[in-house]
N, C-alpha and C positions, 0 to 999 in steps of 0.2 A: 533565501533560506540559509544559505551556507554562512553569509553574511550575520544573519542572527543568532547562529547555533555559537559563530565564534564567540559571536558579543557576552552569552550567556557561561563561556567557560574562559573567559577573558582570553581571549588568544587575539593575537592579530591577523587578519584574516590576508593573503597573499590578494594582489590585482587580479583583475580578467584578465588581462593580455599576459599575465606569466599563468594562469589558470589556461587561459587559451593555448600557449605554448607548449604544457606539459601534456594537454591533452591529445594535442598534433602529434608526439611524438611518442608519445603510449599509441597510437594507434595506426600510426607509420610503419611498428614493427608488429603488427600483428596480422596474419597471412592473410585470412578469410575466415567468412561465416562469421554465424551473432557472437559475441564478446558479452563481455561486463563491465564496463569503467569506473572505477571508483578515485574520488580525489580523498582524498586524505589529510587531514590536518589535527596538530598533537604537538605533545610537549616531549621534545627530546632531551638528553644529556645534556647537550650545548645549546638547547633553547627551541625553537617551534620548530617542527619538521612536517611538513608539505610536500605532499607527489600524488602523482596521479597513478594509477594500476589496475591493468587491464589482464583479462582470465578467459578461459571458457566459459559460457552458460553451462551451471551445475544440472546436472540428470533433472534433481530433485525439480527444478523451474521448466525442465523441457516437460515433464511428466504433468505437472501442474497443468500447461498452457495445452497438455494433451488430451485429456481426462477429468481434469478439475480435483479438487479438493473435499477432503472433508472436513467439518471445524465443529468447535465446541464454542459456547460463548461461555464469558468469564469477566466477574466485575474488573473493571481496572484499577489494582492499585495506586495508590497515591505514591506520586515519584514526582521530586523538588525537580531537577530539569526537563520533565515530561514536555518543556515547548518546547524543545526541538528534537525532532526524531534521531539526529544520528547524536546524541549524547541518552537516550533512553533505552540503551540496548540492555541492561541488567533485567528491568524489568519485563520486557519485549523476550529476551532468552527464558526467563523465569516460565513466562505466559506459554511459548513455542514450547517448551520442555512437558507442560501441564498437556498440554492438546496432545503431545505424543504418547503421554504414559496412558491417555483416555482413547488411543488405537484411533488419531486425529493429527490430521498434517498443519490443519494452522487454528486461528481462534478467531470470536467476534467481542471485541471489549463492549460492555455494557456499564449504563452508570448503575446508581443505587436506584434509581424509579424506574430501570427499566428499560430505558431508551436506549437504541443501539448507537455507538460511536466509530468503531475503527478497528484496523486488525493492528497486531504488533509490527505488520511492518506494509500493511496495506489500506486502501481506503476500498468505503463498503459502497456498492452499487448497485439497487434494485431497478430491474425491468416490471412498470406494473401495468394494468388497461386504464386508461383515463375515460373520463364521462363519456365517450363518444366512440369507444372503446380502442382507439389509438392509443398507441404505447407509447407510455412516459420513463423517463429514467429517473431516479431519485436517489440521492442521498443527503445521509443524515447531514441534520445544520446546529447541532452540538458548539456549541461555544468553545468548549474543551477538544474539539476535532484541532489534528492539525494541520493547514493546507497541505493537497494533494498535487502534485503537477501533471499527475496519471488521469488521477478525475478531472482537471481542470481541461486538458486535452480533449479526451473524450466526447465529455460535453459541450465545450466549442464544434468538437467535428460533427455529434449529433446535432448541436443546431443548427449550422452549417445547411443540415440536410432536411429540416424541419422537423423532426422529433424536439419536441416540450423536454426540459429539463428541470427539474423542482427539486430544492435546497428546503424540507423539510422534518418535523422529527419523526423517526422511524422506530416504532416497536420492537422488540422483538418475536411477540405474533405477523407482525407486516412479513418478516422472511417466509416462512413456508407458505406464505399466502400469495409469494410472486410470482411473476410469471419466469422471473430468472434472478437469482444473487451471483453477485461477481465479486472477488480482492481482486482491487487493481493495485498494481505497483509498477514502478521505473524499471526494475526487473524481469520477476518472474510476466507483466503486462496486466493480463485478463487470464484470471484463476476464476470457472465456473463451480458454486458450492453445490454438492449433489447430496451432501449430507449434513444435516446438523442438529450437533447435540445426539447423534447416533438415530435419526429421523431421515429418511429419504426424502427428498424434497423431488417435485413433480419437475419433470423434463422439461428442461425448458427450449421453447420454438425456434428460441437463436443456438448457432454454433456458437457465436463469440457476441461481445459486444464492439 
């Protein structure tokens, strides 16, 4: 991914074994407890600058992964490097900015017909009952989505354990109809949605996913 996102702002992208090394050592000096790591790459003064940087988990993500979330859904604008997430942040802040002033911590992008897609910096994950009324997990399979490593996870470890995973399109009547929505992210993980669109969405039977 990191790989494509350079190709698309024409950067050269550093190796794994100096990506592996800066990582070593961003995390060498960091005492305890969850962190953040982020690698970083960009155009400097005297040309690409690369590093990796490591933080606390913000309040805001421990609160999330606490509590859960409320969101608004919101068509997604058209943005020319929307394939890779970490060149989409204008948009993405635009959209987070929107769900705040609507007394809403994050969003659910939707296209023009309807269909749900993705949050501005998470992917979407419904718990539903399948025919036999075992629980399936689903997300949307939007052309326009862009892979998740969160959701990709997930779902290997659900099938792992035999829960059905389906890559289908998802309404956005399908959310209050679940048995649980979740924003997954590399961060904040499993953000459970208890609201949306200013709607209480029914309790759902899992703590987490």
């Amino acid at each position: 991914a990191a790989t494509a996102s350079a190709a698309l702002a024409d950067l050269p992208c550093p190796d794994a074994v100096r990506w592996r090394a800066a990582v070593s050592a961003a995390v060498g000096q960091w005492p305890e407890g969850d962190a953040v790591l982020r690698l970083v790459l960009g155009r400097g003064v005297d040309g690409v600058v690369a590093f990796a940087m490591i933080s606390a988990v913000p309040d805001r993500v421990a609160a999330a992964r606490r509590e859960g979330v409320a969101a608004v859904t919101l068509v997604r604008p058209y943005w020319p490097l929307a394939a890779a997430k970490s060149l989409s942040y204008a948009a993405n802040v635009a959209a987070l900015r929107h769900a705040e002033l609507a007394g809403a911590g994050d969003a659910v992008f939707v296209d023009a017909t309807g269909a749900v897609l993705e949050g501005p910096r998470s992917a979407v994950v419904l718990a539903v009952s399948g025919s036999g009324g075992e629980t399936v997990l689903v997300t949307p399979d939007a052309s326009s989505i862009l892979p998740s490593t969160s959701q990709r996870a997930l779902f290997a470890a659900a099938a792992a354990r035999g829960v059905e995973c389906v890559y289908r399109r998802v309404e956005v009547s399908d959310l209050p109809a679940a048995q649980g929505v979740w924003l997954l992210s590399a961060i904040t993980l499993a953000a459970r949605v208890h609201t949306l669109d200013g709607r209480a969405l029914a309790a759902s039977p899992f703590e987490s996913v």
